[in-house]
C-alpha positions in Angstrom: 111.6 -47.1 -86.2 109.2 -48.3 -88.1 104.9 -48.0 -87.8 102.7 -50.4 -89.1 99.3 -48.3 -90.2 96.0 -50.2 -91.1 93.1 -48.3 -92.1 90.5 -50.9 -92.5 86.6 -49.8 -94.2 83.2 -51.3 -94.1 82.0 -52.9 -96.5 79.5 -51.1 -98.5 75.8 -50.9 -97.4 77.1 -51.5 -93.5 75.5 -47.8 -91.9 72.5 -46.1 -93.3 75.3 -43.0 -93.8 76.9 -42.2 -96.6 79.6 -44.4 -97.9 82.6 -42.9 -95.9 84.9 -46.1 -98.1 84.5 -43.8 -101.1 85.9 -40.7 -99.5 89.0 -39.7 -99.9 92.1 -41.0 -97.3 95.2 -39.3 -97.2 98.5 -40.5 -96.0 101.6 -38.8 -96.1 100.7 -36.1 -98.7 99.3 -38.6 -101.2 95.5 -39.8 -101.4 95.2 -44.1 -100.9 93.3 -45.9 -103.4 91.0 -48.5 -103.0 93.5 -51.4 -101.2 95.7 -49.5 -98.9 99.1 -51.4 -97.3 102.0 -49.7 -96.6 104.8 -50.2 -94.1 106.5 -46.6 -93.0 110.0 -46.5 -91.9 111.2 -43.1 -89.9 114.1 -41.8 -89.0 113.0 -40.0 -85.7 110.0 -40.5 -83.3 108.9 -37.2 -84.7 109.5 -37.6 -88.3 107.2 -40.4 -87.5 104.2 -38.5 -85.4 105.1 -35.4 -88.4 103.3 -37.8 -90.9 100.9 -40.4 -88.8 99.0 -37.4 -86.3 97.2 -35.8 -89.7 96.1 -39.4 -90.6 94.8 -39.9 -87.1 93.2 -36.5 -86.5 91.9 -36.7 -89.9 89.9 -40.2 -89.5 88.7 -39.1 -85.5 87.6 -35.7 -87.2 85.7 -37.7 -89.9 84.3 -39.6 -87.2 86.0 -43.2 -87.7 86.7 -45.3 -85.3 90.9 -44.9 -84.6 92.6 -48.6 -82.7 96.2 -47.8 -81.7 99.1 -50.7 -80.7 101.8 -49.0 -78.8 104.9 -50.2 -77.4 103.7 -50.4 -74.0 106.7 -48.0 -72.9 106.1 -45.4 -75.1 102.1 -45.5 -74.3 102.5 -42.1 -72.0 104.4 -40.0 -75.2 102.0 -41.7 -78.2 99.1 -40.2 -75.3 100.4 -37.0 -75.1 101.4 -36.6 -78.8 98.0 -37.1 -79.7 97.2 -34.4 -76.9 99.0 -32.0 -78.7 97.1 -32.1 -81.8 94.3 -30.7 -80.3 92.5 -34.9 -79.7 90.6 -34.6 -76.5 92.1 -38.3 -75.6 89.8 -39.2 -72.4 86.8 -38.5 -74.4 88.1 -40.5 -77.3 88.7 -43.3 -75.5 85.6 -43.3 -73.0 83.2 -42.6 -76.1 85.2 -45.8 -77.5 86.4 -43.5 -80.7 90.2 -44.4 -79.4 91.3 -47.4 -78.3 94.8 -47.9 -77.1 96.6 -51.5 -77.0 100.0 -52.6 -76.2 102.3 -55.7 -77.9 101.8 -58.0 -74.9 97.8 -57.4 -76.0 98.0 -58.2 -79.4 100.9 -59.4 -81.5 102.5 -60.7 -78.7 99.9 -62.5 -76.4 101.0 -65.6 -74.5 104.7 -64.3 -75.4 104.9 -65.2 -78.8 103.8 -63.9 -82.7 101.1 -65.9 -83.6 99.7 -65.2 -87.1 96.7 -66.4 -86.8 95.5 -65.2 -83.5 96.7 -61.9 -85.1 94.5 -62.3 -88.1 91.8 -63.4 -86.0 92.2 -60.2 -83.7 92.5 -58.1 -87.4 89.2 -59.0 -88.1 87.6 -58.3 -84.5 89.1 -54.9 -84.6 87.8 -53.8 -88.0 84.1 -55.9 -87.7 83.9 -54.3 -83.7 84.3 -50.8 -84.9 81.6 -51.5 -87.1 79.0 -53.1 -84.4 80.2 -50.3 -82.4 79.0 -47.8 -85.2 81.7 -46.5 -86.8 82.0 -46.2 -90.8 86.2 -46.5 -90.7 88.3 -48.0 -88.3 91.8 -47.0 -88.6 94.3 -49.1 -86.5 97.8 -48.1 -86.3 100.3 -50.3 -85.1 104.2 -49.4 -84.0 106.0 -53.0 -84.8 109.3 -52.1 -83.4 108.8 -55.5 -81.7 109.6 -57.3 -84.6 113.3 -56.7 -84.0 113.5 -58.6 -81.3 114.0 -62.4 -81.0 110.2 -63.3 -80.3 109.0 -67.0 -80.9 107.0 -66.6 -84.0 108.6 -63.5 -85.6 109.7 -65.9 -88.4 106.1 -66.0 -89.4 106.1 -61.7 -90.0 106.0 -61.9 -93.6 103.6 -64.9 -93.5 101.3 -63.1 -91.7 101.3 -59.8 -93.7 101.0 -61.6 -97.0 97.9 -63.3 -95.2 96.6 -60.1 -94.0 96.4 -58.9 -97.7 93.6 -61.3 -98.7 91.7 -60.3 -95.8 91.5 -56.9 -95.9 90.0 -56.7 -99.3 86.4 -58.1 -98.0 86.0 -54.5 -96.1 87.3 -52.4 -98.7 91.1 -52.9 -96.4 93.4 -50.5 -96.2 96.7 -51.2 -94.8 99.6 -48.5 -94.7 
């Protein structure tokens, strides 16, 4: 099992509120400095939602912006996880504070992986949340897709590399 987090902030100057970039994020029991990329591998579905739900209450509680991509199977259980934390998920999502994609959606649109339409989608994500308001957007995204024998999966590491020179124009975190 394996997650795929991104935590993606503004660049400075972008609300008239304080500077959330410069506030602390945690992950995992450790605080992220300034470029944030990490790829988390678990053992169990809840070894994984043990360590991502305090990263995704936290940024909803600070008021960021959270964009989730979900194996569209396991949409009802990542849903109801969230539930259980105490995330009131219907007002999250109407208020546009969550929003929930699946693979065919994003990294897998027109039934392949293409990098750059990914990229391209990246950067809507993280500039939307900020027309949209929001200081932080943190997008997670489960990539257990990536084990299967999609066109385009070849192009994976490609595309993360890639993704690591973008992030850095909004202050990017990746984890």
């Amino acid at each position: 099992m394996s997650s795929h987090i991104e935590h993606a902030n503004l660049r400075p100057g972008a609300s008239g509120e304080r500077d959330q970039g410069e506030q602390p994020i945690r992950f995992a029991g450790s605080v992220l400095g300034a470029r944030r990329h990490i790829c988390a591998f678990f053992h169990s579905r809840d070894e994984e939602y043990r360590v991502l739900l305090p990263f995704i209450t936290d940024g909803l509680a600070r008021g960021e912006k959270a964009f989730h991509i979900v194996d569209p199977q396991l949409r009802e259980e990542h849903l109801q996880r969230l539930r259980a934390t105490g995330i009131d998920v219907d007002s999250a999502e109407q208020s546009g504070r969550l929003e929930l994609r699946n693979w065919a959606e994003t990294y897998l649109r027109e039934g392949h992986f293409d990098q750059d339409g990914m990229l391209a989608l990246a950067r809507e994500v993280i500039e939307g949340g900020s027309r949209q308001g929001f200081a932080l957007t943190r997008l997670v995204a489960h990539m257990e897709w990536a084990l299967g024998d999609w066109p385009g999966v070849d192009d994976l590491v490609e595309y993360e590399t890639r993704l690591n020179y973008i992030l850095p124009e909004y202050k990017g975190s990746v984890v």
